[in-house]
DRENTORLO-645906 format. One record per atom (N, C-alpha, C): residue in one letter; z, y, x. Coordinates in steps of 0.2 Angstrom, whole numbers, plus 2048, in hexadecimal, padded with zeros to 3 digits. Layout:
BEGIN
aZYX;...
END
This chain:
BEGIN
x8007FA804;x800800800;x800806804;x80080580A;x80580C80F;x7FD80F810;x7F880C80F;x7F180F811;x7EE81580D;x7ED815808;x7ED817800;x7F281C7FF;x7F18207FB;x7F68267FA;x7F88257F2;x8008247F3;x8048227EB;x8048297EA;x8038287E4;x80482F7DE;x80B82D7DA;x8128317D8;x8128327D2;x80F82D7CC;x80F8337C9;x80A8357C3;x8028357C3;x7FC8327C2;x7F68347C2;x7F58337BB;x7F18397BA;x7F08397B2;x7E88387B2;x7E58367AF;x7DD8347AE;x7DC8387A5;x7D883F7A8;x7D48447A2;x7D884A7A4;x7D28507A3;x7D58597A5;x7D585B79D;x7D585679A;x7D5859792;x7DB85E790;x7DD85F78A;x7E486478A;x7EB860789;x7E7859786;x7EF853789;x7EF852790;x7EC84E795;x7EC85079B;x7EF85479F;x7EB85B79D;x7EE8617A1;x7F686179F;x7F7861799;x7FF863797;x80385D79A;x80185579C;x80685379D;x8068537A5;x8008567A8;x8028587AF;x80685E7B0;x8098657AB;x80B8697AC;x8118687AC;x8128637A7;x81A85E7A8;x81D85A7AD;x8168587AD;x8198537B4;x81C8557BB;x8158597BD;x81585D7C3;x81B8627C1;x8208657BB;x8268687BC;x82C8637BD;x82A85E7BC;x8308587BD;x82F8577C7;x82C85B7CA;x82F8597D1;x82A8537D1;x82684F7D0;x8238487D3;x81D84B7D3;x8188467D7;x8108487DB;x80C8457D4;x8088497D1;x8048497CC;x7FF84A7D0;x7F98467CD;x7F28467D0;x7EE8467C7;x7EB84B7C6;x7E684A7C1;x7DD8497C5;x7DC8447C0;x7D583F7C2;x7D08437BB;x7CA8437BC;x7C78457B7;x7C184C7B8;x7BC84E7B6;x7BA8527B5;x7BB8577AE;x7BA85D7AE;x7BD8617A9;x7BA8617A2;x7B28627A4;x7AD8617A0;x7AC85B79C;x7B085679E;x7AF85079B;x7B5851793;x7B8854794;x7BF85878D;x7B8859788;x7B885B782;x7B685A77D;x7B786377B;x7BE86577D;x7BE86C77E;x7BB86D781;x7B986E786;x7B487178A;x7B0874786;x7AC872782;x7A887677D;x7AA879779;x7AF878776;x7B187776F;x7B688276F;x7B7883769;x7BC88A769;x7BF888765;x7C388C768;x7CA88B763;x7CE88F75F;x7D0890759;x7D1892757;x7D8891753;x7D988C753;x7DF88A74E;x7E7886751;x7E788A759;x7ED88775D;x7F488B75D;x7F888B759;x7FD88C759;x7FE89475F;x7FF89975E;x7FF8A075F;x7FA8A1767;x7F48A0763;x7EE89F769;x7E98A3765;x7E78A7765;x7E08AA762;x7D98A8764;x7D38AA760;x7CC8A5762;x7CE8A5769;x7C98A076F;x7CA89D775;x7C689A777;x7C189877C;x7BF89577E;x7C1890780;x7C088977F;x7C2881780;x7C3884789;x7BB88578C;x7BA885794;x7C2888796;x7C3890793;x7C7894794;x7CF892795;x7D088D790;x7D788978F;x7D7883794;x7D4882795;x7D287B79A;x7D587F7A1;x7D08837A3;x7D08877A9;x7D88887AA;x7DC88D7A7;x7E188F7A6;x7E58897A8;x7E78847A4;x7EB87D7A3;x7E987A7AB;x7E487B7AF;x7E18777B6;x7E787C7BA;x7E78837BA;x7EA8877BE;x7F28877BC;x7F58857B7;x7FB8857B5;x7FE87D7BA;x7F98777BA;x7FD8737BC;x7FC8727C6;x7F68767C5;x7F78797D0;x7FD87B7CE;x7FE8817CC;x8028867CE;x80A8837CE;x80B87C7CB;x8108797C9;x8128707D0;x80B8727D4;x80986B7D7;x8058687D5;x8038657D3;x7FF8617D0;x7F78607D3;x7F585D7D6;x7EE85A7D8;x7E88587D5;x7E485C7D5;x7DD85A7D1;x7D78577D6;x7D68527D3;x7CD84F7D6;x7C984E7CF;x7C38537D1;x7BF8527CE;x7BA84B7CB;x7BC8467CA;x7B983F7CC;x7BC83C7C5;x7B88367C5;x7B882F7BF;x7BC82D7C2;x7BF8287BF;x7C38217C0;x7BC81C7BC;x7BD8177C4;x7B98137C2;x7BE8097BF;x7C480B7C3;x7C88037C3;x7CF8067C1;x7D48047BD;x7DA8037BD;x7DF7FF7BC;x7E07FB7C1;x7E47F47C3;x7EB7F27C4;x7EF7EF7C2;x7F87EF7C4;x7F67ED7CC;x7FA7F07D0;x7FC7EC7D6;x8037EB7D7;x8067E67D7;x80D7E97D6;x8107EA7D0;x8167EF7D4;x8197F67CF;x8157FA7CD;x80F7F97D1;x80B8027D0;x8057FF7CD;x7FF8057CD;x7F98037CB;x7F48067CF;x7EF8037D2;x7EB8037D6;x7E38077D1;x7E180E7D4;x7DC8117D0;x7D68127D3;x7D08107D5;x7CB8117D6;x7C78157D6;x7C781C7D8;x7C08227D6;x7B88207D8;x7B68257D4;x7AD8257D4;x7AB8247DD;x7B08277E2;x7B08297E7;x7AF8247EA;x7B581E7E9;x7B38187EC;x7B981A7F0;x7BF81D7ED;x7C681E7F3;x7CB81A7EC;x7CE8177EF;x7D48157EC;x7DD8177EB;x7E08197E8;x7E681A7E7;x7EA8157E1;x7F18187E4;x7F68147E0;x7FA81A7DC;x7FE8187D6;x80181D7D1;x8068177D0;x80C81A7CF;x8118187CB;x8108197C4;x80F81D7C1;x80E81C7BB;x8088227B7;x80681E7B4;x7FC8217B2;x7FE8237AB;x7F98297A9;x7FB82C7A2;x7F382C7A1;x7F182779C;x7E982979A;x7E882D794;x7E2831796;x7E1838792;x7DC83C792;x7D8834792;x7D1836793;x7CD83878B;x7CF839787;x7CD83A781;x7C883377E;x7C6835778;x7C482D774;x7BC82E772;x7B9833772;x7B2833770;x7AE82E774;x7A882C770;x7A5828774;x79E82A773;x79982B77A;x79582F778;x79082D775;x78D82F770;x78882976E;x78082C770;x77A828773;x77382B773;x77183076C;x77382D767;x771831760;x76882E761;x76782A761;x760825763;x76082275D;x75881F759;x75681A755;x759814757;x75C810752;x75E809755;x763808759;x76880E759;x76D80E75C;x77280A757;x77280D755;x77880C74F;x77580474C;x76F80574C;x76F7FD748;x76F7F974B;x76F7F7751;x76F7F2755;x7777F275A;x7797F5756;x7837F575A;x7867EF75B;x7857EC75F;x7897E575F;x7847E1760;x77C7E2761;x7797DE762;x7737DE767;x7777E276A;x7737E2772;x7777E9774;x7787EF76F;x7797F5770;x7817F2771;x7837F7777;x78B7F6778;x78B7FD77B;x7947FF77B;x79680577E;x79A804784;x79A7FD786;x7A17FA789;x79E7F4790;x79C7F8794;x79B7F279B;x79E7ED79A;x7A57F079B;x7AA7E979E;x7AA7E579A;x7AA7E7792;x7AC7E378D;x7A67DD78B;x79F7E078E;x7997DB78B;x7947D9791;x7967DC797;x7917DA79B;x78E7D2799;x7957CE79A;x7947C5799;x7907C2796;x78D7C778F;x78A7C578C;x7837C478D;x77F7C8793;x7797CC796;x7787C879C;x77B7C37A0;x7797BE7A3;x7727BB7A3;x76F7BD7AA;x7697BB7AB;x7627C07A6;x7657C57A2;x7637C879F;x7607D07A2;x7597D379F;x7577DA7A4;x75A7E079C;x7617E579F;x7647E779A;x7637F079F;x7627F579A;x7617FB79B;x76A7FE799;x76A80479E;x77180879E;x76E81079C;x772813799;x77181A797;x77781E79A;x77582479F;x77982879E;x77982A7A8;x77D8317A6;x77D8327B0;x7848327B3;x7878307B2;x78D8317B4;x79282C7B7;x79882D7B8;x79B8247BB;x79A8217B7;x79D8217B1;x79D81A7AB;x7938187AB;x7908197AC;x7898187AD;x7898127B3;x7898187B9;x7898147BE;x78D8107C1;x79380E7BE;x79780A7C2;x7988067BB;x7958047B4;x7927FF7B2;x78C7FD7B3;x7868027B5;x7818007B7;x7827F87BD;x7867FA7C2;x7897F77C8;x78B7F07C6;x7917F17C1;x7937EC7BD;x78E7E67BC;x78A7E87B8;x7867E47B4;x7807E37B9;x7817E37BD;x77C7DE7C3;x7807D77C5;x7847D77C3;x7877CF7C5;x7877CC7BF;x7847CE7BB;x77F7C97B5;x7787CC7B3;x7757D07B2;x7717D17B1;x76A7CE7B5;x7657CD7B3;x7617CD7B8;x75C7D37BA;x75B7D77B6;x7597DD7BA;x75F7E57B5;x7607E87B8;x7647F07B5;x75F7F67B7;x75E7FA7B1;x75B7FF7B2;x75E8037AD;x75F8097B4;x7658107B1;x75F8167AF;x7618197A9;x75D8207A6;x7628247A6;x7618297AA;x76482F7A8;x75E8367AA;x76383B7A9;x75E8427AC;x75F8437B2;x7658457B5;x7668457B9;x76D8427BC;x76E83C7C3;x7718377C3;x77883E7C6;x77D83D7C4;x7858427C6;x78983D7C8;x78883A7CD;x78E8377D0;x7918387D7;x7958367D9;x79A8367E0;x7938307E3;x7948347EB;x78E82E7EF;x7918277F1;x7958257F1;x79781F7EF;x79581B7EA;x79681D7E4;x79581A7DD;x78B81B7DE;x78781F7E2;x78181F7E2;x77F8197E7;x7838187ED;x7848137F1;x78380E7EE;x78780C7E9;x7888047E6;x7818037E1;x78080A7DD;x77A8077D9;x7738047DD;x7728097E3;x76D8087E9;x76E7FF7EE;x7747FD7ED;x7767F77F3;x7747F37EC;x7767F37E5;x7777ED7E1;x7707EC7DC;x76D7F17DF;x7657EF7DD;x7637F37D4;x7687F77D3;x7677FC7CD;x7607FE7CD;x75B7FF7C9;x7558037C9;x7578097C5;x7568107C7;x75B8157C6;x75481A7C2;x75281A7BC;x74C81D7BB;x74F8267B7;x74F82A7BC;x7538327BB;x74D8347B8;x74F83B7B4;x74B83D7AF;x74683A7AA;x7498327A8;x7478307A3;x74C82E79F;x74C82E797;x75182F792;x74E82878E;x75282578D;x751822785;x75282377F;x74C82577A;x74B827775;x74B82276F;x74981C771;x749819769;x74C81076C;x75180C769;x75480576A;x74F802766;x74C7FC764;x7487F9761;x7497F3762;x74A7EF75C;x74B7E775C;x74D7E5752;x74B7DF751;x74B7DE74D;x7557DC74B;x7587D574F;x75D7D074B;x7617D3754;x75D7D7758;x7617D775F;x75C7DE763;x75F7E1768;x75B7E476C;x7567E176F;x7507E376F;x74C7DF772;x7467E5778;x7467EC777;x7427F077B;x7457F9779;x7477FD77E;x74680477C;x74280777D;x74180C77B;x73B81177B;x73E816780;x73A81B783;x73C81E789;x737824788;x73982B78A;x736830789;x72F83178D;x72D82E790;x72882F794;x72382B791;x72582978C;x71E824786;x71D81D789;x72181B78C;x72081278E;x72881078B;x72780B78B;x72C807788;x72E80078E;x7337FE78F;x7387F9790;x73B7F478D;x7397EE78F;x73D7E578D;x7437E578E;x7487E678A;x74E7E578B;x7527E1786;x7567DE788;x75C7DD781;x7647DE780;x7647E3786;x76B7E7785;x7697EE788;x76E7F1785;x76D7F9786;x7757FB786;x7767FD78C;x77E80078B;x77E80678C;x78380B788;x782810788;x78881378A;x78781778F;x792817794;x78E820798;x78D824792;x78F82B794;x79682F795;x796831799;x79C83579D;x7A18317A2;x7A88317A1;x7AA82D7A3;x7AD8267A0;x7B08217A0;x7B381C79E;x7B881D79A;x7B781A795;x7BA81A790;x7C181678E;x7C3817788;x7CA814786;x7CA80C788;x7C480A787;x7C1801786;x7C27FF78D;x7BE801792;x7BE7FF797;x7C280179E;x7C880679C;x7CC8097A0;x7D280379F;x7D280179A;x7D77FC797;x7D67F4797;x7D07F3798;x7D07EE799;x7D17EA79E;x7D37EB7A5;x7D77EA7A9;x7DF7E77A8;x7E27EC7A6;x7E97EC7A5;x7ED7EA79F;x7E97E8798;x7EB7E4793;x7F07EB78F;x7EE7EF790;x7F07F678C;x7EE7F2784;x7F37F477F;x7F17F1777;x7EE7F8773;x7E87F7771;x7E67FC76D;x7E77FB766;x7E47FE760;x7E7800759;x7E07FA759;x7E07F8751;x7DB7F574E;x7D67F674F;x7D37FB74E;x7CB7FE750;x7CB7FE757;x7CE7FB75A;x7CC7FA764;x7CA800766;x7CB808762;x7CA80E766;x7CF812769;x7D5810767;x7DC816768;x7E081176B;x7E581476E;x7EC810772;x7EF81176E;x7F280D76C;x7F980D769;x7FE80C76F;x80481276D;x808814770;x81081576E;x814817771;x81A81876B;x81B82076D;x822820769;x823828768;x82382C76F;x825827776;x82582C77C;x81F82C77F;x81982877B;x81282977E;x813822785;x81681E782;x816818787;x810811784;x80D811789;x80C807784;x80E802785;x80B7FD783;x80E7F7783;x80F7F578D;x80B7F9790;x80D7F8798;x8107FC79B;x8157F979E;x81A7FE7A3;x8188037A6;x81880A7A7;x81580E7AA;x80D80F7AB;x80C80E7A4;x8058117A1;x80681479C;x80681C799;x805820797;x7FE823793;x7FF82578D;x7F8827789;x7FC82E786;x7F5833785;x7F6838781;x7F083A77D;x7F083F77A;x7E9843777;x7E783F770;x7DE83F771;x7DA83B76E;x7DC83676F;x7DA833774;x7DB82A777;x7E1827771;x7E582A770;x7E982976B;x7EA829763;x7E582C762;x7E282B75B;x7E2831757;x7E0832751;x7DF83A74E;x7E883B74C;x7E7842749;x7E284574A;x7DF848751;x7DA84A752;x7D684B757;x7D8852758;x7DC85575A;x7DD85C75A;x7E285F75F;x7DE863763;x7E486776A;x7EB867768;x7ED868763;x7F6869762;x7F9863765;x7F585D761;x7F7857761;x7F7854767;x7F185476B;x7F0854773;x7F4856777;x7F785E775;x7FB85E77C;x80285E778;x80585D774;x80B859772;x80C852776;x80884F776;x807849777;x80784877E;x80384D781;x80384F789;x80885178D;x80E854786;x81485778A;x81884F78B;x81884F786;x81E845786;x81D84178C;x81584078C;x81383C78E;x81283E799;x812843798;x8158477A0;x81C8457A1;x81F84779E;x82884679F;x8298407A0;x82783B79C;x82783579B;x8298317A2;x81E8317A6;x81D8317AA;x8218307AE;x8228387AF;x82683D7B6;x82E8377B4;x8318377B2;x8388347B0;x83882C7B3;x8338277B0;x8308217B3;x82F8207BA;x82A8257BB;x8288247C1;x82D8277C6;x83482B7C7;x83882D7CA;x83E8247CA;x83D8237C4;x84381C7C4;x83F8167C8;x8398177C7;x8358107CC;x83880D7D1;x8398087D3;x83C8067DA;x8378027DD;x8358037E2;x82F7FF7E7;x8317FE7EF;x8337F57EC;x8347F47F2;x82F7F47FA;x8367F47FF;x82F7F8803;x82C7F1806;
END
């Protein structure tokens, strides 16, 4: 372990549960490290209007402010995905886009819940039968199979990656490819075909996927299509670590201090289930900071 840099606290999402429970954490005295890109929040875009003694606002605006509040308190940011998060131990071992690895005593996930859909013909109707949103969850099924990836980001490219140790050919659409040269590294070594600035316009198959359509007027043989824009999601951030989600497999269920069913993994915000709304987010980001910070100080690791 002594190689690797232990965090604290590392919270995964700069959302406004996120930022809040890094404001908490980093005041509790313990080393916070937030993972995530900004722009990936849902605020980002979004104004605000309806927060508790806040008048209209820029999502960007509120984000920005909340990055500055938890420097100003300690608190470490890396602009980067998580690609793996594994028990080692007491602690938990996190894997960025970067290809650098660290350890955290205790992980707060706050990465929000949307899932980005193409908005494509035959998306929706071929959902569960070829169409997936979830590498990790469906790779298995695409053995020896040629399956297209949509999207430019880690969760693209480091399921693109994936899904070479069954697939028999991967071919990633995006506009243009945003990841760390690492995660560029692996799609290049693992034999990814990377077609940039081509977009998938239409899914097409009768009882199953069977070919996309593509903006450049050719068409492609396929019979899966995974769709993993931005970063990685509630599905596949949790599939590692046996985290219990609610019924509809989209939300954590957690209890009143934002704990789950696993020792020292922590959820806030969205990821957590409606309503979908800032208030609730950083409510849930202050608990869920404290929590952390309080866990992660009582941890004993022996040496």
């Amino acid at each position: 372990m002594a190689d690797r840099q232990t965090y604290d606290v590392v919270i995964l999402g700069s959302g406004p549960a996120g930022l809040q429970a890094g404001i908490h954490a980093s005041r509790k005295n313990v080393s916070t490290l937030m993972l995530g890109r900004m722009d990936n929040s849902s605020l980002y875009w979004a104004h605000i209007e309806n927060f508790c003694c806040q008048l209209a606002v820029s999502g960007e605006d509120v984000l920005a402010t909340g990055r500055e509040q938890v420097e100003s308190f300690g608190g470490v940011f890396r602009d980067e995905d998580v690609l793996v998060i594994e028990p080692e131990g007491p602690l938990f071992s996190i894997t960025l886009e970067s290809g650098d690895s660290i350890l955290a005593k205790a992980v707060i996930l706050a990465t929000g819940s949307s899932r980005n859909k193409l908005g494509v013909p035959g998306e929706k109707a071929l959902l569960g039968k070829g169409v997936s949103y979830c590498v990790d969850c469906d790779a298995g099924f695409f053995r020896n199979q040629v399956v297209a990836v949509a999207g430019n980001r880690s969760a693209a490219a480091s399921g693109a990656v994936a899904l070479t140790r069954f697939a028999s050919e991967v071919h990633l659409y995006c506009d243009t490819l945003d990841v760390a040269d690492g995660l560029r590294r692996q799609l290049d070594e693992t034999g990814v075909t990377i077609h940039q600035g081509v977009q998938i316009t239409e899914i097409r198959g009768e009882t199953g996927v069977e070919e996309v359509v593509l903006d450049d007027g050719t068409t492609r043989k396929v019979t899966g299509v995974f769709i993993e824009q931005g970063a990685k999601g509630v599905l596949e951030l949790t599939a590692t670590l046996g985290v219990t989600l609610d019924e509809s497999m989209k939300y954590i269920d957690t209890n009143k201090k934002q704990r789950t069913n696993i020792p020292g993994i922590f959820a806030a915000g969205d990821i957590c289930g409606p309503p979908l709304q800032m208030a609730k987010a950083v409510g849930e980001g202050c608990v869920a900071g404290i929590e952390a910070a309080t866990y992660a100080r009582k941890l004993k690791i022996e040496a």
